[in-house]
C-alpha positions as CSV (number, residue, x, y, z in Angstrom):
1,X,49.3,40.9,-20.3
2,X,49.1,44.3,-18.9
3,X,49.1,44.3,-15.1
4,X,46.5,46.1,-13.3
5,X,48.1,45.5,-10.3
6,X,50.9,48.1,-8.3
7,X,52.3,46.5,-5.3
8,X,49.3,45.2,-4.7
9,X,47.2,47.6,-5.3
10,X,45.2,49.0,-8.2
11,X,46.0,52.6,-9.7
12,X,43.5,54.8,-10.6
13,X,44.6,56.4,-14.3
14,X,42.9,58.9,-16.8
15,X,41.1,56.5,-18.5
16,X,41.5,58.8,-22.0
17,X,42.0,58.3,-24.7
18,X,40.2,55.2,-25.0
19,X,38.7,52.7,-27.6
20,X,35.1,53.1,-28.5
21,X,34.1,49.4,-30.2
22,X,31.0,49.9,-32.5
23,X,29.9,46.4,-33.3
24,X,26.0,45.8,-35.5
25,X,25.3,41.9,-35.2
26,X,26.7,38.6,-34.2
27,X,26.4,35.4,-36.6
28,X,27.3,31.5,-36.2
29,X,27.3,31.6,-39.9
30,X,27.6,35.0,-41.8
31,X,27.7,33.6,-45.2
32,X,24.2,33.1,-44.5
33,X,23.7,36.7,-44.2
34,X,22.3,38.9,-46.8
35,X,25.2,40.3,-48.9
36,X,24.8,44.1,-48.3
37,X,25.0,43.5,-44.2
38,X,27.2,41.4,-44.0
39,X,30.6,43.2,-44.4
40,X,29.0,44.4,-40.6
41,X,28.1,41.0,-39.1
42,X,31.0,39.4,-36.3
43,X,31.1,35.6,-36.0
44,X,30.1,34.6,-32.6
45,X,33.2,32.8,-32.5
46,X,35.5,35.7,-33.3
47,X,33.6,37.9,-30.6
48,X,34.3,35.7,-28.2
49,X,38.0,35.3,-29.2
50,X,37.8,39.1,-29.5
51,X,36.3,40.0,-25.7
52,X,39.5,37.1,-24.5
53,X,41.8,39.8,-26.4
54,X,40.8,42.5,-24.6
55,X,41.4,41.0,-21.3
56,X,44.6,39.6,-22.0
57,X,45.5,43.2,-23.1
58,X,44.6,44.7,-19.5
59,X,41.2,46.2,-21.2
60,X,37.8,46.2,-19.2
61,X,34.6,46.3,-21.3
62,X,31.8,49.0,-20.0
63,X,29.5,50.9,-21.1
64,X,29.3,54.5,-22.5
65,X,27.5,55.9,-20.1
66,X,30.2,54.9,-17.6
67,X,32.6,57.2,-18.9
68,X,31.3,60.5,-19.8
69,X,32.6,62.1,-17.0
70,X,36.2,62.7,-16.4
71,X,37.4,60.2,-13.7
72,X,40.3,58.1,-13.1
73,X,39.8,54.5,-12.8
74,X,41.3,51.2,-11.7
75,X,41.1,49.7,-14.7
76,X,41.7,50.1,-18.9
77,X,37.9,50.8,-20.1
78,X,37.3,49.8,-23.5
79,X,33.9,51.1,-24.3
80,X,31.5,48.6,-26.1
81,X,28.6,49.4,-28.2
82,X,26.2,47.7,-30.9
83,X,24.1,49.6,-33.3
84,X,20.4,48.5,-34.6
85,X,19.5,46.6,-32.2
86,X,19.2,43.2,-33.8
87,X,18.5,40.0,-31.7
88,X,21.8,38.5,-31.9
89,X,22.7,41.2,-29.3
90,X,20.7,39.3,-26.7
91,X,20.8,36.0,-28.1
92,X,24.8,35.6,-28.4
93,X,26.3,38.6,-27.3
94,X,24.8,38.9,-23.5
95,X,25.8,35.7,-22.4
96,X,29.6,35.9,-23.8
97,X,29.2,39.6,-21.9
98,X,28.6,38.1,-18.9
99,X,31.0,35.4,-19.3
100,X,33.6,38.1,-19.4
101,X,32.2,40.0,-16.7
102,X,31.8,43.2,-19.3
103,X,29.5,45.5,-20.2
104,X,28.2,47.4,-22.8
105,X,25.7,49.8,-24.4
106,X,23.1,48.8,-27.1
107,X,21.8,51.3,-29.3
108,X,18.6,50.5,-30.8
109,X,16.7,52.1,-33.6
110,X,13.6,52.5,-31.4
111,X,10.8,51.8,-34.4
112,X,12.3,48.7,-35.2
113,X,12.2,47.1,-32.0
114,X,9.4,43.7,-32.1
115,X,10.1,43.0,-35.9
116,X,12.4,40.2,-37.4
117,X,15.4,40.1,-36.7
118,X,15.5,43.0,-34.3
119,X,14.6,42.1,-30.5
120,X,11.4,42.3,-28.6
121,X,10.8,44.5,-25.8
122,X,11.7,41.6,-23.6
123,X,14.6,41.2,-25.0
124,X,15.8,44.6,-24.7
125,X,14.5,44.6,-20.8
126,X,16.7,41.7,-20.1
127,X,19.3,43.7,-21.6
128,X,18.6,46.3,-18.9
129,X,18.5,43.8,-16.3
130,X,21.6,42.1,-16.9
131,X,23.2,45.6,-16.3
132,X,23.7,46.7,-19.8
133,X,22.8,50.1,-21.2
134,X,19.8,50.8,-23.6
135,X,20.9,54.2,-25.9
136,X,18.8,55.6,-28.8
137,X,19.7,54.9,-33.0
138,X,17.1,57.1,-33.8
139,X,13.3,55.8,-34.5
140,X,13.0,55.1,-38.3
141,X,17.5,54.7,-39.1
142,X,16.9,57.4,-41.6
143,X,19.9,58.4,-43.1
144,X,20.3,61.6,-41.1
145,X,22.2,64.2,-43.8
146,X,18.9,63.5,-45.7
147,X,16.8,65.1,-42.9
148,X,15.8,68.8,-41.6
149,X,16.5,69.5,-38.1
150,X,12.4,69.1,-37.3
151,X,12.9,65.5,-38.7
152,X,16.3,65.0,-37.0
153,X,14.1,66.1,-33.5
154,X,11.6,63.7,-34.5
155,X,13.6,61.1,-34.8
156,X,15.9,61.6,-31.6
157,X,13.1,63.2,-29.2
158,X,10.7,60.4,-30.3
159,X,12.9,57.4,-29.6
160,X,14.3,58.7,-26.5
161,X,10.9,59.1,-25.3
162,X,9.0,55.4,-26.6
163,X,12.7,53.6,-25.2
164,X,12.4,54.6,-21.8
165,X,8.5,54.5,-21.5
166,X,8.6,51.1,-22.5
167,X,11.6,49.7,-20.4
168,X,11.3,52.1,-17.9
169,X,15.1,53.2,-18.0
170,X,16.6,56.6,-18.5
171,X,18.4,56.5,-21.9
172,X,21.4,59.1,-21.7
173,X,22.9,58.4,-24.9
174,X,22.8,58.0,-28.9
175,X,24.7,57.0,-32.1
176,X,23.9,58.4,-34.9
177,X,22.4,55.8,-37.8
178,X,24.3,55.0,-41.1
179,X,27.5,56.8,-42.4
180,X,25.8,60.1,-43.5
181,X,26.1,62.4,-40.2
182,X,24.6,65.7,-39.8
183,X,26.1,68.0,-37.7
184,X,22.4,69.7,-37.1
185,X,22.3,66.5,-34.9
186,X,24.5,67.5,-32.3
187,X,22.3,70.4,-31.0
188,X,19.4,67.9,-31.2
189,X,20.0,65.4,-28.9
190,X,21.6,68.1,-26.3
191,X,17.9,69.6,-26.3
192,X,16.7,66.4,-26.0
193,X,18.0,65.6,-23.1
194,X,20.8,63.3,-24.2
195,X,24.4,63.1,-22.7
196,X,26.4,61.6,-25.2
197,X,26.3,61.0,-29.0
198,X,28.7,58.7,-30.6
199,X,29.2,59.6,-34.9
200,X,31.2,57.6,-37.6
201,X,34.3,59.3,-37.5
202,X,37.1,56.8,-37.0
203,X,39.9,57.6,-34.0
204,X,40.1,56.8,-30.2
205,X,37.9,59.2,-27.8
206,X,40.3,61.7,-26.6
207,X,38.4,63.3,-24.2
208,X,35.2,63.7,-22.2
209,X,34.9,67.4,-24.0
210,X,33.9,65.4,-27.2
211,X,31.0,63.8,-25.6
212,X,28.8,64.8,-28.7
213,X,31.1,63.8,-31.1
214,X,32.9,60.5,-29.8
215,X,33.8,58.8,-32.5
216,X,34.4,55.2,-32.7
217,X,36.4,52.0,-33.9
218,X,34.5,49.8,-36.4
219,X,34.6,45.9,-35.8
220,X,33.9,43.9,-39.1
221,X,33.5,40.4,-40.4
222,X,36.9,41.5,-41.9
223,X,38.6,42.4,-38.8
224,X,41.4,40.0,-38.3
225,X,43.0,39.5,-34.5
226,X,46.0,41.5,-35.0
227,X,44.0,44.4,-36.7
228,X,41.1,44.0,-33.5
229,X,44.4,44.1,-31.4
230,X,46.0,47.6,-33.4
231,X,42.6,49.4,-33.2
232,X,42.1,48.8,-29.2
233,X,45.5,49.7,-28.3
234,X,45.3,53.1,-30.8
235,X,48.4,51.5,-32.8
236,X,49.1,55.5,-34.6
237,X,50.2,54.1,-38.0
238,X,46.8,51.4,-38.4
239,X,44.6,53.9,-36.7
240,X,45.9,56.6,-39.3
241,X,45.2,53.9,-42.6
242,X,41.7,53.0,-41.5
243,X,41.1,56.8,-41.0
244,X,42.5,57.4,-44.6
245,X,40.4,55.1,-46.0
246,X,36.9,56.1,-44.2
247,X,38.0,59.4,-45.6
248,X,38.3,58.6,-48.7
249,X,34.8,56.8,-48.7
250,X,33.0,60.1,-47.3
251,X,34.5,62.2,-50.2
252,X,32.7,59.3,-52.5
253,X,29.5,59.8,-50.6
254,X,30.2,63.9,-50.6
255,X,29.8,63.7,-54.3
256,X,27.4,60.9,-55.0
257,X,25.2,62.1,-52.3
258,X,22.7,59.7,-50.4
259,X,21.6,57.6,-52.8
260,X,23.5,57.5,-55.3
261,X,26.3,56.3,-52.7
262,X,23.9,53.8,-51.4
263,X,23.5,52.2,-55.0
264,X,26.5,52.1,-55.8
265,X,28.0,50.1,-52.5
266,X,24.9,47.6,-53.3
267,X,26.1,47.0,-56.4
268,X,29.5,46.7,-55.0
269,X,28.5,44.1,-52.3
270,X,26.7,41.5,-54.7
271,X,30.0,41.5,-56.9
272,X,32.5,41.0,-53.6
273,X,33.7,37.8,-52.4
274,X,31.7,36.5,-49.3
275,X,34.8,36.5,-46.5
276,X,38.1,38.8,-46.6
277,X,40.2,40.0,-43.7
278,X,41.4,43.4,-42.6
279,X,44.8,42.1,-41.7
280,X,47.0,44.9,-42.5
């Protein structure tokens, strides 16, 4: 275990690079999960082993918003974040937060928010009590290379706006919804008042100069111990691999375009077997 400890006392380190955990939902049984999300679900079971990893590695789970400013801290910050905003975030994954004595930021695709299986309103206010941050996934989770920048504005400025009237908290940051980034985005949300904006690309945050493009580590139904434990430490060689492969996947959906990627990795899903593991 990594000490956090000097003499004594703690030591205040550049917290960069650091991991940024993306995380969707949290299931006691993912096989009951429809096919084409599930590939994104985490077991309850396997979070929980997961959050245990990162403290016995010396890593403190926070939120984004913590860290977007250059500061040296006490601690190892992992930064933790879901997408979507499904109720499994404050069904399962709050109270194994708190057990842990982390916390992180959910960001919630603002339109959904009140229909099954996202959470209610309450829900995401308890969220916000408990200390955790509320960002912005956009309003409708349209794919966003498929939009202009008025409908990219629409999407960003609107959410923003209906999140924090409703839960009366000041929402700082965004991710951006499914794998089809567009960089028009980035201008966006710094008009809109946002601080941070966290995309798809693979790799550890190297600095707070990339706060509207931090990208982020994917955790998956097939993400095995050791490969959870490679991505938060930034292991070069299995950082490098997954990179490749995400890569090689965007040069699919470069020439397929939006739908035609879409169809073709729903297709894919119904033929896969329910349960593999990243274990490189």
């Amino acid at each position: 275990m990594t000490s956090r400890q000097d003499h004594g006392e703690a030591r205040a380190t550049d917290p960069f690079p650091l991991p940024v955990l993306m995380y969707h939902d949290l299931a006691e049984r993912p096989a009951d999960v429809p096919a084409e999300h599930r590939p994104y679900v985490v077991e309850v079971r396997r979070f929980r082993e997961q959050l245990r990893i990162l403290s016995e590695a010396g890593l403190s789970g926070t939120r984004l918003d913590a860290r977007l400013d250059a500061s040296a801290d006490p601690t190892r910050p992992c930064v933790i974040t879901f997408d979507d905003g499904h109720e499994s975030n404050c069904s399962e994954a709050l109270p194994l937060l708190k057990e842990a004595g982390f916390s992180a930021t959910f960001f919630v695709t603002a339109g959904w928010v009140g229909r099954a299986p996202y959470m209610s309103w309450k829900q995401l206010r308890d969220l916000a009590a408990a200390g955790m941050e509320i960002g912005s996934h956009s309003m409708t989770h349209r794919p966003p290379a498929a939009l202009t920048p008025a409908q990219l504005r629409s999407e960003m400025v609107d959410s923003r706006k209906l999140l924090e009237d409703r839960l009366g908290v000041s929402v700082l940051t965004a991710s951006s919804p499914t794998g089809f980034f567009n960089p028009d985005m980035i201008p966006v949300v710094e008009e809109a008042g946002y601080r941070g904006l966290c995309i798809g690309r693979i790799a550890l945050w190297k600095t707070p100069a990339e706060r509207f493009r931090i990208p982020r580590l994917p955790i998956k139904l097939s993400t095995s111990d050791a490969a959870f434990l490679r991505l938060v430490l930034g292991h070069p060689g299995f950082l490098a691999w997954v990179r490749g492969k995400q890569l090689a996947r965007d040069g699919l959906k470069a020439a397929l375009g939006v739908e035609g990627y879409s169809r073709l990795r729903r297709r894919l899903l119904r033929l896969a077997p329910s349960r593999h593991r990243e274990s490189r």
